[in-house]
N, C-alpha and C positions, 0 to 999 in steps of 0.2 A: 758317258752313259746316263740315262734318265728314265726314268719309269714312272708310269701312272698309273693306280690303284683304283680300281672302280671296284664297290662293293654295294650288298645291299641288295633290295627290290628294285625291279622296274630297270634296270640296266637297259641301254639302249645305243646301239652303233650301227648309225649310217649313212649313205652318200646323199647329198642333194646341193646340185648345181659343183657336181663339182669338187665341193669340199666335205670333209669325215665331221661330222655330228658326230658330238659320243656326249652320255646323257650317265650320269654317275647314279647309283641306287640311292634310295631314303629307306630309312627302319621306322616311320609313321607318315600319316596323311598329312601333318600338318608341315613337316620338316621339306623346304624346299632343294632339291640335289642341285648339284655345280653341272654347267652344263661348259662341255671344248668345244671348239671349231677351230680346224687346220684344213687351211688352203692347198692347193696342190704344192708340191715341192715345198715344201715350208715346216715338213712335220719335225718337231725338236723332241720328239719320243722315239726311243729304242726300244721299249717293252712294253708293252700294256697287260700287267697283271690282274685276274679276275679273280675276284674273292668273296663273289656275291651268291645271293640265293635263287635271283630269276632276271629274266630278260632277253632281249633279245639283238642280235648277229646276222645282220643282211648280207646276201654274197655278196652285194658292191663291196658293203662296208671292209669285208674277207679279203676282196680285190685292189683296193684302194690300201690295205695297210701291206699287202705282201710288196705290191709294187712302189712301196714306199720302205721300204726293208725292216717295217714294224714286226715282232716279234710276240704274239700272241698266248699267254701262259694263262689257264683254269687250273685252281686253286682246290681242292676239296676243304668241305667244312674245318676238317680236322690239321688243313696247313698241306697236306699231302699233293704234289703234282699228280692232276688228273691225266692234263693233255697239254700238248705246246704247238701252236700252228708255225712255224717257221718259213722265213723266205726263204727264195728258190735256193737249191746247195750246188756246188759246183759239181759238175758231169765228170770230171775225172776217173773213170775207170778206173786205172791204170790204182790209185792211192788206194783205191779199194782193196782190188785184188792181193796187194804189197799187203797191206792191214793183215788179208786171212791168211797171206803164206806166214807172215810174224808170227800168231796166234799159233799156227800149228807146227813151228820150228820150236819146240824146249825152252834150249839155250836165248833163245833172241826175247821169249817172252818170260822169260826167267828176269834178263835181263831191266828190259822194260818198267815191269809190274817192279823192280827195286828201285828203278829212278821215282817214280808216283810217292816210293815210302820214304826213299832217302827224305825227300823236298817236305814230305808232313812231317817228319821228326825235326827237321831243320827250322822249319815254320811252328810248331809245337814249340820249341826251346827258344824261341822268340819272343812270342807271346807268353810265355813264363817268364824270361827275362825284362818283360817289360811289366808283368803284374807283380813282381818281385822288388821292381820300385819301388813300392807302395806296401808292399805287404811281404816285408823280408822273411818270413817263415814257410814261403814256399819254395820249392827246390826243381832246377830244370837241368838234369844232366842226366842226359841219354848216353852217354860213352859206353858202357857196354851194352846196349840195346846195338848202338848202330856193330859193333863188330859184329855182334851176333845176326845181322841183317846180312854183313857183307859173306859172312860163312854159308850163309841159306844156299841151299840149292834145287830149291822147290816150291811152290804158290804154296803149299802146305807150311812150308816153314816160315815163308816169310808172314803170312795172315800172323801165325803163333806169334812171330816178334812184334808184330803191329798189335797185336790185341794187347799184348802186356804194355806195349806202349801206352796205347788209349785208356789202360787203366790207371798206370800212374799219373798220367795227365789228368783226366778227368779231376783226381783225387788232388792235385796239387790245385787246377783251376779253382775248385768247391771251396780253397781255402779263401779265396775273391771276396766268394757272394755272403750277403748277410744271410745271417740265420731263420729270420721270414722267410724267407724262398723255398726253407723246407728243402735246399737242393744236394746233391747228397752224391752223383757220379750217372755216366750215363749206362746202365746194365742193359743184356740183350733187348728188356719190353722198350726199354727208352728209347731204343734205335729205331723203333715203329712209331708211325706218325701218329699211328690210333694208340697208342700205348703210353701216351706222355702223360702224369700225373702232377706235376708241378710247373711251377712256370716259366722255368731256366729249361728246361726241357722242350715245353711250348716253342718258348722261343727259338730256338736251337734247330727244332725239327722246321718252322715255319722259315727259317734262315735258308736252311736247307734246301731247301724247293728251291727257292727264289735263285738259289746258285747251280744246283742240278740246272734249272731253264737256261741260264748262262752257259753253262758248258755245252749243255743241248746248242743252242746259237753258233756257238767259237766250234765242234766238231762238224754240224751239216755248214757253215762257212769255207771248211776247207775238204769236203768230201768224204771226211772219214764215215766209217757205218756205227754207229752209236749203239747197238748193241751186242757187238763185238770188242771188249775188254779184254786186258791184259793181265790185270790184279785180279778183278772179279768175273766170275765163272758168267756165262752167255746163259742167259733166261727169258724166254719168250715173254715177260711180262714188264724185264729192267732193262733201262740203258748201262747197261755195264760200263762202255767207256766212259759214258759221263761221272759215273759212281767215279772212274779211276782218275777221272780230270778232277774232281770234287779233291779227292786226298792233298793239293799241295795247296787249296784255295782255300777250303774248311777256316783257316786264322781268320779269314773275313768277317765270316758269320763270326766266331767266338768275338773279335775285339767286338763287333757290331751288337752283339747281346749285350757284355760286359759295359760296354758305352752307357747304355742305356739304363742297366744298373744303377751302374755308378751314380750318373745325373738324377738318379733317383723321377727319374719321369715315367716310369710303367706304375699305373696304380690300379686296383682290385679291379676296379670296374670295366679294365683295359681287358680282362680274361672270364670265361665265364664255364660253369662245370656242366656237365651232361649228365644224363640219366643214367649213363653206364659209367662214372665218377670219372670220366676222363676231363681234361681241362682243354678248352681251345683259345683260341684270343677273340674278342671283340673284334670288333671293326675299326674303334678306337686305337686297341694296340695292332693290329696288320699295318694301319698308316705308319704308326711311330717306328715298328721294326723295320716297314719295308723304305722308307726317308733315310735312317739310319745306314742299312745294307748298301743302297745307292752311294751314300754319302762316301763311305767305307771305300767302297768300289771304283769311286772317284779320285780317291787319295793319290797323291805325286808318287810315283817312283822312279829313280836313275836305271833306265836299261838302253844296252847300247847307246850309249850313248847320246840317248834322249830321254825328257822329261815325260814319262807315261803315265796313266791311270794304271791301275789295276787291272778293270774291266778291259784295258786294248792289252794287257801283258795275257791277260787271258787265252786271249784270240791270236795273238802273236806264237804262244808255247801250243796251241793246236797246229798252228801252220807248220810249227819247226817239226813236230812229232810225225805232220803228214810229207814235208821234203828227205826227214830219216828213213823213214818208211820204204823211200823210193828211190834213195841211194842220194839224194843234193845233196845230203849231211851226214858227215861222218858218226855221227853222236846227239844226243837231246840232252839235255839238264835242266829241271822242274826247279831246281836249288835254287836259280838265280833268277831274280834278283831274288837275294836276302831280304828280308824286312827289320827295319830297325826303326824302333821308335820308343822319341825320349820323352818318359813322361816330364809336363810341367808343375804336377802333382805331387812330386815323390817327397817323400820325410825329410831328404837334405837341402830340398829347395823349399819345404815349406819352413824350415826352422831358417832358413838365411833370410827370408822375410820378414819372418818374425823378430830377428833380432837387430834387422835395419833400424837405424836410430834414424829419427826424421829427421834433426840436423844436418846428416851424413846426406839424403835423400835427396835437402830442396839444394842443397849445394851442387847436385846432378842436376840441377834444371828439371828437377820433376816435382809436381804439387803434394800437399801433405796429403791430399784426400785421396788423392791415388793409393799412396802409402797405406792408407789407411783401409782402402778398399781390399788390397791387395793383404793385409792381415788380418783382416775379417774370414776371407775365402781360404788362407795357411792353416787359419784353427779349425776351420770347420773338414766334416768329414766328405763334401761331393768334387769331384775333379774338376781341375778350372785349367787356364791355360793365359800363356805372356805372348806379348808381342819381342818379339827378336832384341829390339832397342832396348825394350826392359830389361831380357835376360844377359846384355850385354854389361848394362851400369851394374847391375848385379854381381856380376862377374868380375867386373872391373875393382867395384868394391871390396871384394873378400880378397881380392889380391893383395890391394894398399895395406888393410888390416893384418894381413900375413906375413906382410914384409917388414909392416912397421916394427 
């Protein structure tokens, strides 16, 4: 998956001779924009996100990205999805139809909308388990939450168990972020895109979008009707089902904020406040979020038996939810793949560096300056990350010393 941000004034996409012209905005007269050109058959873009203030969208231009399966996402000021142009979605009747008997069968979407929470509580205690690396004072165990999920027998009681969910999470996440951030849990205003007052918020809801458009993608890919949900109630104005593909993906966004934290690369001037004191990002920060989210969404994972993105496990768990639907498959599970990831970061990796003796080190065929590098990055507080061979002498090392 791959995505280009165009923001700013003067935006500009269109055909000539052929190939898509697309012309990125400038924020003054003197600042010159990046200008694309992709040939036919040759487009390496999945998305093209808009996050500008003017410009302008020729039908060729409309014509040439749909038939190219480019995926069109406008952005409001405040991070909020305005509109997504999508390419053609599959004609399948039939997955449709299956969608609204589900919906109106109780029991089936009883069942459904618990698979969507199972997989955010699972994916929730993940991403606590891996911020708990680094920051052993936070705590990730849902054990009675899930029994109390599995007892529900109503979209009423399940929301109740997810909201108490999301509250302790949030509260566990908060323990992450430094205390600049000002960031404190996400409460009902924070869930609104216009309501976000700080800038782990910002980010978060701006995440958001960019992953709602996603799911928009992976559900018109396999037919389903997007605002028809299982978890969340049908409103002429939301994609419900997307909100309900959002609940097992949501880790994305969170490591992709927390990412960017850490590396300490969001700075002031990346966000800016409005006259109604709300905060939105620059244009600055929409590139670095929305790099990151890609980046994120790129990541390996083991599913069936192959090496996948994220972004294709996406599009994979909509097709499986549209062959359940329709009787191919007995069952859907959002659980799987697990995520698991080991920080290179954590307090017990950084004190085993730390007290690597350089003697011990060049006798590994490794230079002192590595050594040295590599203890510079242990004491300080931003994330860093080993190559394999590294963490293997590593390992290899504290064995010898343990057995000595």
């Amino acid at each position: 998956m791959k995505m280009l941000l165009l923001n700013g004034h003067g935006i500009n996409m269109r055909v000539d001779g052929a190939k898509l012209h697309i012309k990125d905005g400038r924020f003054s007269t003197t600042e010159v924009p990046k200008e694309y050109v992709f040939s036919p058959k040759r487009m390496d873009i999945d998305s093209i996100v808009v996050y500008g203030r003017s410009g302008s969208l020729s039908l060729e231009a409309i014509r040439w990205l749909i038939k190219h399966n480019v995926q069109i996402t406008l952005l409001d000021w405040n991070g909020k999805l305005l509109t997504t142009i999508l390419p053609s979605e599959s004609t399948n009747v039939k997955t449709k139809f299956a969608q609204y008997h589900a919906y109106e069968d109780k029991d089936t979407r009883v069942k459904l909308a618990k698979k969507f929470i199972e997989a955010k509580f699972s994916k929730s205690e993940a991403i606590l388990d891996y911020l708990k690396q680094r920051y052993p004072e936070i705590e990730s165990d849902f054990t009675v939450d899930k029994a109390k999920l599995e007892k529900a027998k109503s979209i009423r009681e399940i929301l109740g168990v997810e909201g108490g969910v999301a509250w302790k999470y949030w509260n566990e996440y908060a323990k992450a972020i430094p205390e600049e951030y000002d960031f404190r849990a996400r409460t009902d205003n924070y869930r609104r895109a216009n309501g976000a007052g700080d800038k782990v918020n910002v980010m978060l809801n701006y995440g958001y979008a960019l992953l709602e458009s996603e799911c928009l993608r992976a559900i018109n890919s396999v037919g389903l009707d997007a605002h028809v949900g299982f978890l969340h109630e049908m409103n002429p104005s939301k994609n419900s089902l997307a909100y309900d593909f959002q609940e097992p993906f949501r880790f994305i966004v969170d490591i992709a904020v927390m990412n960017l934290i850490e590396k300490g690369v969001m700075d002031s001037k990346d966000f800016i406040r409005t006259e109604s004191f709300s905060l939105r990002l620059r244009p600055t920060g929409a590139r670095k979020l929305t790099e990151e989210f890609n980046s994120v969404m790129n990541g390996k994972v083991e599913y069936r038996k192959k090496n996948s993105s994220w972004g294709s496990v996406l599009l994979v768990k909509a097709r499986e939810l549209s062959h359940q639907l329709v009787g191919k498959r007995k069952t859907v599970d959002f659980v799987k793949p697990v995520y698991i990831a080991e920080r290179d970061d954590s307090d017990l990796l950084r004190k085993k560096i730390i007290d690597m003796p350089y003697v011990e080190w060049t006798k590994m065929g490794f230079s002192k300056g590595t050594l040295h590098y590599m203890k510079q990055n242990a004491m300080g507080d931003k994330p860093f990350t080993l190559n394999t061979h590294v963490k293997e002498r590593l390992d290899k090392w504290e064995k010898l010393v343990s057995n000595a």
